[in-house]
N, C-alpha and C positions, 0 to 999 in steps of 0.2 A: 421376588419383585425388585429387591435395590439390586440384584445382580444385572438384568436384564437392564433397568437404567444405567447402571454404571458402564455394560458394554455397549451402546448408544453414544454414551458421550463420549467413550474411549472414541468412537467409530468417527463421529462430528470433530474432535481434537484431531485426529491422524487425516482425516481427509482437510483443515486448514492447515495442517505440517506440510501437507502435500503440495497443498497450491502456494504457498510462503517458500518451499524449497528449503523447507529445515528439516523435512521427515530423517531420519535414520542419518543423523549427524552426532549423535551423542547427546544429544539435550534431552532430560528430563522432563515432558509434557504435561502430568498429569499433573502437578502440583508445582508450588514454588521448589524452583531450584537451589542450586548453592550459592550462597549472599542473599536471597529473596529475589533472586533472578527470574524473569521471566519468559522465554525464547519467544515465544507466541506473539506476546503483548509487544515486543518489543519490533518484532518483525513487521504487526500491524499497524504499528507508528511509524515505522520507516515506510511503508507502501504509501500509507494515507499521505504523509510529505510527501514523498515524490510525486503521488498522483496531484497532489495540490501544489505543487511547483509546476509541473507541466501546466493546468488549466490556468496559474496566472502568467506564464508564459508566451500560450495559444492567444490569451486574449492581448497581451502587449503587443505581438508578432501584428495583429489582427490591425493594433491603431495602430502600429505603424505603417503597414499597408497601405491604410486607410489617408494616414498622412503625406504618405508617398506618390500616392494618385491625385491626392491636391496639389502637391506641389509638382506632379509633374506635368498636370493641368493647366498650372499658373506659366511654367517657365514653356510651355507650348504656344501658350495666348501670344 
């Protein structure tokens, strides 16, 4: 029975190495690495910033569009 779970999770860790683009790079996955590294964790915190850099980005980009077409509004009047 733990075998069977344990090849599951190995399967779940190797398929987020996969999409993170750290699979078969030399990093240690299944446990904390050397120093108490974590390749995974740390991979998933750099995505989650960037993906949340872009969406306050999107929406800056968005007012100033939005401020752009007023004043380009005003200086048309």
């Amino acid at each position: 029975m733990f075998d069977v779970r344990w090849q599951s999770v190995k399967q779940v860790i190797d398929l987020i190495a996969e999409e993170l683009g750290i699979a078969n790079k030399g990093h240690y996955l299944y446990g904390p690495g050397i120093d108490d590294q974590h390749p995974i964790i740390d991979e998933i915190r750099k995505y989650v910033s960037r993906a949340g850099n872009k969406a306050e980005m999107k929406k800056k980009i968005a007012e100033l569009e939005n401020e752009n077409a007023v004043l380009r509004s005003l200086v048309g009047k």
